[in-house]
N, C-alpha and C positions, 0 to 999 in steps of 0.2 A: 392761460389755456390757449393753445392752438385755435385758432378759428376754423381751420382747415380739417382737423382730425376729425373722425369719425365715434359716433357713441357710440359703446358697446353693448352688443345685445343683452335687454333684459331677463335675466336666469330668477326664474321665484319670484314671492314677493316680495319688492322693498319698500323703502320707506320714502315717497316722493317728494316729501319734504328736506331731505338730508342733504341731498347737492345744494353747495354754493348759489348753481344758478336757477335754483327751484324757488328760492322765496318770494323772490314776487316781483312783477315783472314792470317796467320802468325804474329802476335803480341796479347799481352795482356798485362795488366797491374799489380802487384804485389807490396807487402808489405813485407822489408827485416826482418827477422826473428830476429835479432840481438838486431838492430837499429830502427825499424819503418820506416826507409826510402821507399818512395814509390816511385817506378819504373816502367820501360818499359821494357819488353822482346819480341825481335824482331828476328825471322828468317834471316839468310844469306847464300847466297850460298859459299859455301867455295872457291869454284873456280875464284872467282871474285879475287880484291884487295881492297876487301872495309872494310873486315875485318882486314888483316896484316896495312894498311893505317890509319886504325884508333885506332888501340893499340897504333902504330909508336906514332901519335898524342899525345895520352893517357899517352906516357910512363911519368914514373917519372921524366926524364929530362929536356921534354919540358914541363910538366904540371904547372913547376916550371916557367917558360917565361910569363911572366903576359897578351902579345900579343893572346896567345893561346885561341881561339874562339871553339876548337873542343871539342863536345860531350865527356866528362868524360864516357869511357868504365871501367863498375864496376865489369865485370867480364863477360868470355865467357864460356858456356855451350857446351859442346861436346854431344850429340846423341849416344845411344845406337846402333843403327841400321839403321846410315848412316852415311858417312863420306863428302855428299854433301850437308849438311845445320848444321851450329850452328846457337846457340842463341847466342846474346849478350844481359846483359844486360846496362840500361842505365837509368840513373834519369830522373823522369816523368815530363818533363816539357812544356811551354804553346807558339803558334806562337806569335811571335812577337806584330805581328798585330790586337791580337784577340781583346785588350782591347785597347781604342783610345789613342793616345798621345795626352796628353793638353800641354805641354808647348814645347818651342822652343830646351832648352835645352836635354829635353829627345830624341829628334832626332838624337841632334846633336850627343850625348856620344852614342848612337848606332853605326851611322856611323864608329863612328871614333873606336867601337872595329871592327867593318866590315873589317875596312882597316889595321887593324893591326894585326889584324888573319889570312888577305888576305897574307899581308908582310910575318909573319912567314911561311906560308907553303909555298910559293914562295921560301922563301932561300932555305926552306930541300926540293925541284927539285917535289913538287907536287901541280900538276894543278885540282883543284877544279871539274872543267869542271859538267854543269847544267843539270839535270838529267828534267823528268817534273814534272813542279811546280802544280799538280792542288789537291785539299785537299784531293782527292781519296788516296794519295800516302803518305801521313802523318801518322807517328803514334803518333804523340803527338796530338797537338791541333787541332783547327777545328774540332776534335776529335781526329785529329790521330800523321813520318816524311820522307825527299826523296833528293837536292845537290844545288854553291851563286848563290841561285836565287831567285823568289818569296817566295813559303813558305818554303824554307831551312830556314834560321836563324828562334830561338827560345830564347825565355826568363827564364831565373829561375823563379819562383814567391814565393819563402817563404817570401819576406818583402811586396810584393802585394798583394797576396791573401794568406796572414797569417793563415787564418783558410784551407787552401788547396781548390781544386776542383776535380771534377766527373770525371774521365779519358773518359766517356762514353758521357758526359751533362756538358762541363766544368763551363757553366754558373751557374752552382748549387754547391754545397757543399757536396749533399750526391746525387742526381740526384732526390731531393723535394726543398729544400731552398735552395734561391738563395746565389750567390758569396756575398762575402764584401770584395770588393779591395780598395787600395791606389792608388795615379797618382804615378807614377813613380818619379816623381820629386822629391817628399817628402820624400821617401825612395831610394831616392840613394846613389850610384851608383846599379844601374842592369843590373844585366851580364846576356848579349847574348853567342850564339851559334849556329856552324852551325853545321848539322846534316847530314847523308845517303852520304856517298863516293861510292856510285855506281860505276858512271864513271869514277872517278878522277884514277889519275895516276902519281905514282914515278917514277921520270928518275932520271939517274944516273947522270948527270950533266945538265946542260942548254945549250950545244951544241949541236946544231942539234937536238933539241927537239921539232920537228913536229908532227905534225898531220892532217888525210887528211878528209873530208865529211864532215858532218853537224852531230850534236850531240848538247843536251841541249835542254831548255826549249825555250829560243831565237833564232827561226830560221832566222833571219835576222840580224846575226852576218854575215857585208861585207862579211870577209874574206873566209866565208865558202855559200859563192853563188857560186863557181865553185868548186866542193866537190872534182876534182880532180888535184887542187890546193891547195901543204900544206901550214898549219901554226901554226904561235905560239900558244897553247894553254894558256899560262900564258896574252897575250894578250887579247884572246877571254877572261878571267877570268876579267878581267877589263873590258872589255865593257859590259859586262851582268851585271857586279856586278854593273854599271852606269846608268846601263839601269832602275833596281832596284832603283838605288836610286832616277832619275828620275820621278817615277812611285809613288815612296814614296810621294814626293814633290807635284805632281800632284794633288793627294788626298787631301791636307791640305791646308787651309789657313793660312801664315804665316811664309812658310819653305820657300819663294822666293833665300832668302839669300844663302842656297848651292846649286844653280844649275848648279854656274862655277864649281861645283866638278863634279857632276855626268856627262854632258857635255863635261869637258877636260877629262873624264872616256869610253866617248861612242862616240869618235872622229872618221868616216868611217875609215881612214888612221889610222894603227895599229900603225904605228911607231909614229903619233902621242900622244900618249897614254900615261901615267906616268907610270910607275914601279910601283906595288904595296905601296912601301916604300915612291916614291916621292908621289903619291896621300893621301898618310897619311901624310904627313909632312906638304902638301900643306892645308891636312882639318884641321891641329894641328893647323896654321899658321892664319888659316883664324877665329879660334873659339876662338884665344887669341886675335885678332881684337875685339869683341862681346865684349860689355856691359854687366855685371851681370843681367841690365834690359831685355837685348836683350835676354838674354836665358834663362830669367821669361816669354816672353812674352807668352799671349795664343796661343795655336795653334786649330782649328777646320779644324773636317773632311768637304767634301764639297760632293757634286754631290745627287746621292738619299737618301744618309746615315745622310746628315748635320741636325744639330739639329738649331730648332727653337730659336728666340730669347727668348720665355720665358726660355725655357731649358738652354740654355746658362747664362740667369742670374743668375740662380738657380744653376748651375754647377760654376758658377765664385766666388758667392757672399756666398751662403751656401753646400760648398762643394757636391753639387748634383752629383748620380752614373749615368751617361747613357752609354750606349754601344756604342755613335756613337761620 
C-alpha cells in the first residue's frame, strides 16, 4: 500500500472489519526482502517478559530440541523513538483450528506436540500461563496471536495451503480466490505452535514457584477460586491445556479415544495432575495402542458447524474442500 495515497470516501455501509489494515492495531503482516518469506510484525512492550522468554525459546540451542512448540522469532526491531515497545518479527502462520481435522490421526500428532512443547518449557522453569483466548487478540489467523489455551497454538501451512493465504481474508489467496488446501493427514507431519508469552514467567528453579489470583483464559482453574491462596503455575498449565483438549474432543465426532488424556490433565486436585512429561508419555503410550486404521479414521466437526451427509460423502469419497 502507498503510504502516501489517499482513502476513498466512504459510500454506504461497510464492513469495518474487511480492510487488511482494520484488524487490529500493532501488527501487520510483511514479505522478507531476501527470501520472500512472509511474516508477521508484532509490537511488544519491552517491560514485560514476553520478549527475553521468547528469544530464550528461539535461541539456537533449543530450536535444536525437536519438543520445541515455540514461535521461531526471526528477528527483533528496536524503535527509533522509544525504548517501550519492539517489534518482533515472526513467520505468518494459521490457528490451528481454522481448517477442520478429518482424520483421527491429525489430532492425535497435534496433541502430542502440545505436550511436548508443554514438557520442554516445564524443564527450562517456564510457565506458559493463559493469556485471553478470543480471536480479538490473534495476529495470525482468524485473521490475527495471544498464550496454551484456545487460539494460542497455530499451524505452519506451506504443505496445506501451498499456494499461501490473505493475512487479511485467510480463506482466500489474494483476498479474491479462494484457498486450495490439503487435509493435514496427507501432508504430514504438521507443525504446530504456541504463540504470545504475555504472561508466562521464568523462575529460577521449581522451588517455591508460586503464584497467587486468577490469571488466564480459564477462570475456573480450582486452585485459583481463592486468589489468595498460592499455586503452582506449572499445574494450572496442565489443566488449562486439558481443558483445551477437552474442548477439542467435544467438537468432533470421533476423537472419544483421548479424553482419559485431557481428563487425567484437568483433575480439581492439582496434585492429581501428570507432569507435563508424564501426560506425554501417557499420550505416546496410548497412540502406539491405535491401529494405523484407528488414526485413518474420519473425524467430523459436530454442533452448528457439522456438515451434511451429502457433504460428507463428497468430502470422504471425492476429496471434497469444506470448512466445517
Amino acid at each position: 500500500m502507498d503510504p502516501t495515497a489517499e482513502r476513498p470516501a466512504q459510500e454506504g455501509k461497510q464492513d469495518t472489519q474487511k480492510p487488511e489494515d482494520a484488524l487490529r492495531a500493532g501488527i501487520m503482516d510483511a514479505v522478507g526482502i531476501h527470501d520472500g518469506t512472509r511474516v508477521v510484525i508484532e509490537e511488544f512492550a519491552t517491560w514485560k517478559e514476553e520478549i527475553p522468554i521468547a528469544l530464550y525459546l528461539s535461541s539456537e540451542a533449543l530450536r535444536k530440541d525437536p519438543r520445541n512448540c515455540a514461535i521461531p522469532i526471526l528477528d527483533v526491531l528496536l524503535l527509533p523513538d522509544t525504548d517501550e515497545i519492539a517489534l518482533m518479527v515472526m513467520p505468518m502462520l494459521l490457528g490451528f483450528d481454522e481448517l477442520p481435522f478429518r482424520r483421527a490421526g491429525e489430532v492425535a500428532e497435534m496433541f502430542q506436540q502440545w505436550l511436548k512443547g508443554s514438557e520442554l518449557m516445564h524443564e527450562h522453569n517456564i510457565a506458559y500461563r493463559c493469556d485471553t483466548f478470543t480471536s480479538s487478540n490473534l495476529p495470525f489467523a482468524h485473521a490475527l496471536p495471544s498464550d496454551a489455551c484456545w487460539f494460542n497454538p497455530i499451524m505452519e501451512t506451506s504443505r496445506v495451503i501451498p499456494a499461501g493465504f490473505h493475512f487479511g481474508d485467510w480463506r482466500t489467496v489474494d483476498g479474491v480466490r479462494p484457498i486450495i488446501w490439503r487435509d493435514r493427514w496427507s501432508v504430514r507431519p504438521v507443525k504446530y505452535f504456541f504463540i504470545d508469552f504475555d504472561l508466562s514467567l521464568r523462575y529460577s528453579s521449581k522451588n517455591n514457584c508460586h503464584e497467587i489470583g486468577q490469571i488466564g483464559q480459564d477462570r475456573l482453574v480450582p486452585e485459583m477460586s481463592t486468589p489468595e491462596i498460592p499455586y503452582d503455575p506449572f499445574k494450572a498449565d496442565i489443566y488449562q491445556l486439558g481443558k483445551v483438549i477437552l474442548k477439542i474432543i467435544s467438537e468432533y465426532e470421533g476423537l472419544e479415544l483421548f479424553n482419559v488424556i485431557g481428563e487425567t490433565m484437568s483433575k480439581a486436585n492439582p496434585d492429581e495432575r501428570p507432569l507435563a512429561s508424564e501426560a506425554s508419555e501417557q499420550l505416546a503410550t496410548l497412540i502406539l495402542s491405535l491401529t494405523p486404521l484407528t488414526l485413518r479414521r474420519r473425524v467430523w466437526k459436530i454442533g452448528d458447524l457439522k456438515l451434511g451427509s451429502v457433504d460428507r460423502f463428497f468430502v470422504k469419497y471425492f476429496g471434497a474442500r469444506r470448512f466445517f
